[in-house]
N, C-alpha and C positions, 0 to 999 in steps of 0.2 A: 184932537183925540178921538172925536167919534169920525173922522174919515179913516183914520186906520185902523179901528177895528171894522170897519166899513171892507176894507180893502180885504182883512183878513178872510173876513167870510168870504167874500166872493171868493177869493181865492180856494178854499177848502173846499166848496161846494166844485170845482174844477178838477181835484183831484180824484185816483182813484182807491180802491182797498187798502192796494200795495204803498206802501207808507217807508219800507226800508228794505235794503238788501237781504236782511233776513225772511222776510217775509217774503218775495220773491223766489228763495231756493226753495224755501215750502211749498210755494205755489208749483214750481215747474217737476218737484221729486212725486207729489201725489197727482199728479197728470199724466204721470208715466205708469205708477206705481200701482193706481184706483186701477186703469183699465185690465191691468195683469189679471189682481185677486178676482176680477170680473169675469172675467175668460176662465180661471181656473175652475173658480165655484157651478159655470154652464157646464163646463166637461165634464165634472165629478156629477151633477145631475145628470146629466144624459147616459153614460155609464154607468151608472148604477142603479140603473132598473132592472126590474124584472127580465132576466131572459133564457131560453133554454140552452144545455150544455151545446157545447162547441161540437159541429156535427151530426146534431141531433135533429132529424128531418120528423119526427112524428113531437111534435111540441107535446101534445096531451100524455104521452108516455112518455116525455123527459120530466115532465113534473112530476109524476106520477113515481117516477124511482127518484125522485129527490126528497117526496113527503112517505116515504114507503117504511113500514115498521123495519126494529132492525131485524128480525127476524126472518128467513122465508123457509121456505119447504122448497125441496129436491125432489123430483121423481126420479130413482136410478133403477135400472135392470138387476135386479137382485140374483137373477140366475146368471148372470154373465161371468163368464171362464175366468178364472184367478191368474191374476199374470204371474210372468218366473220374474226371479228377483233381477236379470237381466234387462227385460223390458221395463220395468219399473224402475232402475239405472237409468237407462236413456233415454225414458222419458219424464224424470223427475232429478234425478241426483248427474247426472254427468255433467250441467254447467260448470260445477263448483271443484268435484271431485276428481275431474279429470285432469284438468289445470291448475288444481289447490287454489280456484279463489278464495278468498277473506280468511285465510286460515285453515282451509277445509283440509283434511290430508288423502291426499292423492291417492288413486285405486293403485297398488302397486307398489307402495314405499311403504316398504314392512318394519323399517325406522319409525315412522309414522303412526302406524296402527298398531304395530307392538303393544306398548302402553294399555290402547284402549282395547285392542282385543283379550288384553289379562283382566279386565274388568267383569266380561263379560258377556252373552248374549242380551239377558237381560238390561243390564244397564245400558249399553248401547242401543236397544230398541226403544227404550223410555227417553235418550236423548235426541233419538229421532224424534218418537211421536213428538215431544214437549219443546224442543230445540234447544239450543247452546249454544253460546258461543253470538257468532254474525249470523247464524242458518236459523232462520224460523221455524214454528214446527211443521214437521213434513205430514201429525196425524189430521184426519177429517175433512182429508183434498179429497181430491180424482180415487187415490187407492185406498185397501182397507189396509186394518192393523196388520192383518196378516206377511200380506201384500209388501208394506212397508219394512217388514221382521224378513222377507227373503231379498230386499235390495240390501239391507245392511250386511247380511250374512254373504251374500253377491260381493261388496265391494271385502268384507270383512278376508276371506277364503282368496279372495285376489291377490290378496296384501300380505299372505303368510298364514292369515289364520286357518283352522280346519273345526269351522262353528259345521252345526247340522241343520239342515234346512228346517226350517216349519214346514210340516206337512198341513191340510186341506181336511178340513174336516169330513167326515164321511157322507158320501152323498153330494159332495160338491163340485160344484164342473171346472176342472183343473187345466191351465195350458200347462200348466209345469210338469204336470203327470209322467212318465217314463213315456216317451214317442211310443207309438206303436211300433213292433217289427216291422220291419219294411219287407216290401213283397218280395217275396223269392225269385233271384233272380232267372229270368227264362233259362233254358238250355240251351247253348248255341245250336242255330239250324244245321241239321245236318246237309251238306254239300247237295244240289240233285242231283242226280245220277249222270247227268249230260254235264256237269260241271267241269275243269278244268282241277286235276290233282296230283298230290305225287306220294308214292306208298314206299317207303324199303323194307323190304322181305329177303331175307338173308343175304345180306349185305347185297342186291341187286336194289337200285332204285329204278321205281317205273314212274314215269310220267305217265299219265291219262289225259285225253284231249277232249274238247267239244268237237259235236260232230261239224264237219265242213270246216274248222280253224287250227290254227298251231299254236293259239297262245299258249305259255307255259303258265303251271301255277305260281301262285306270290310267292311258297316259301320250299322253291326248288333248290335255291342255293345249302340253304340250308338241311335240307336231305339232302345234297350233295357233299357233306362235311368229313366222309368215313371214305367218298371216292377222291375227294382233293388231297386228301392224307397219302393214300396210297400212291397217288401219282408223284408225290413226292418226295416217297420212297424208292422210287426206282421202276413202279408199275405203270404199267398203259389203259388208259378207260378206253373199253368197248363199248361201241353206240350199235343198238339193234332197232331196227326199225319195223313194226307190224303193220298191219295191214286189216282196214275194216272190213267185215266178209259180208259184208251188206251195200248197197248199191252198185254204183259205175266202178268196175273192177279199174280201170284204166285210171281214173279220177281217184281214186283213193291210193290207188300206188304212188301217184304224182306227190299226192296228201302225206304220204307215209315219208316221203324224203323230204319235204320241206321240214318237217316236225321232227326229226332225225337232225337236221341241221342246225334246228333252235336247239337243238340241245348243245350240241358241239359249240354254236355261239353261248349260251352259257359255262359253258367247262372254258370257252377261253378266256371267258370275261372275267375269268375267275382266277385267272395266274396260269390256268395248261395251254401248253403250246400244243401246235397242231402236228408235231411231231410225237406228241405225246396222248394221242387219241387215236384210236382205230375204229373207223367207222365198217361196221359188218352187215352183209346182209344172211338173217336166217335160211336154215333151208329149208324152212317153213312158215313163212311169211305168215301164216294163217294159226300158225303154233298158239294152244292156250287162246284164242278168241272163240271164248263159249260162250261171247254174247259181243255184240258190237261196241260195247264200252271198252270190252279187254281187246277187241281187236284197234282200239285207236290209242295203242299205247308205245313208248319208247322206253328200252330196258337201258341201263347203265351200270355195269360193273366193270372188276379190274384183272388184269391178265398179268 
């Protein structure tokens, strides 16, 4: 009797905790399961300390606007120009209004704003400042009340309606203001006298040349519009050619046919055949050049 319970102890003193299968799955589920909640509990400490916002490189001013009253003060230019209800469209209200985000009704769709324009100016500028709807309110940003009262009437007037702008209190510095006149426009320069031109004086067109060249002027064809007609009636254009009374007599004759010739090349380029042109020469070459401008000129009428 006392050798087995002899035997019993020795034996117990041999074994270990673990006494059954149940105990066992105990054993193995919290040796998995401890070292988890162990792991979690370090990250969640490490994490959540103290630290300054995401991208904030002056740490003493990221705290500083995190403990900051809710309160602050704005410095704004109080003299600064009042925007037109335009600018303050596009750069406040076009996200929404343009595209009819969240319900907005589009600049434009007079289905749309009907409704709210029988309401009102008032009531639609109170729904601005205050907001409605998805739109928060638009008063006490960037613009003033005012400001805000000419982008409503901006999309309101786009949309069918015909609200009247807010005008600017007296004395205030307005973009919206009526533009100034714009400058008078200049006069066109007159030609200079050495210019390249073309005159019709009774029904004769004269070409005028630069000295030394035969270009013609830009809108020869077109004073040539009353000798295309008649050539087309059954008359012949006469080409006279003059003659500058001022320098190389020889050189300017030469000059006086080449220029006589442009002309001709525009009457043909024009539809007249060269059957139907007479090229003449004066019997006074020098006729009417009471000044070397009228001497470097080519006449044009009809026979």
């Amino acid at each position: 009797m006392s050798d087995n319970s002899h035997a019993t102890v020795h034996d117990e003193d041999h074994t270990g905790p673990i006494k059954n299968p149940k105990q066992l799955a105990l054993a193995v589920l919290f040796s998995f399961v401890a070292p988890i909640f162990i792991i979690i509990g370090l990250v969640y400490y490490v994490t959540s300390a103290n630290k300054p916002a995401a991208g904030s490189v002056n740490v003493e001013k990221a705290i500083a606007e995190r403990i900051q009253k809710v309160g602050s003060v704005e410095i704004r230019d109080a003299n600064r120009a009042l925007k037109s209800g335009e600018e303050v469209f596009k750069a406040q209200c076009t996200a929404c209004h343009t595209a009819g985000v969240a319900g907005a009704p589009k600049v434009g769709d007079a289905g749309a704003w009907g409704p709210r324009i029988a309401t009102g100016y008032d009531a639609l500028l109170t729904s601005a400042l205050k907001g409605k709807g998805a739109m928060g309110a638009q008063g006490g940003g960037d613009f003033e009340e005012l400001e805000i009262g000419r982008a409503v009437v901006y999309m309101a007037n786009g949309s069918g309606g015909k609200l009247a702008e807010p005008k600017a209190p007296a004395g205030a510095a307005d973009s919206a203001a009526a533009p100034a006149a714009p400058p008078a426009a200049a006069a066109p320069a007159e030609p200079a006298a050495d210019a390249a031109s073309v005159k019709v004086i009774d029904g004769t067109v004269k070409f005028y040349f630069t000295a030394g060249k035969a270009e013609l002027a830009a809108d020869g064809v077109k004073a040539l519009t009353d000798i295309l007609a008649g050539v087309k009636g059954g008359k012949k254009a006469l080409i006279s050619g003059f003659v500058d009374p001022s320098g190389d007599p020889n050189k300017n004759s030469e000059l006086a046919k080449v220029r006589a010739f442009a002309v001709k090349d525009l009457l043909m380029s024009s539809g007249v055949t060269d059957k139907q042109i007479v090229m003449v020469r004066p019997n006074d070459i020098k006729a009417g050049a009471t000044s070397a401008a009228e001497g470097r000129r080519v006449e044009v009428s009809l026979q």
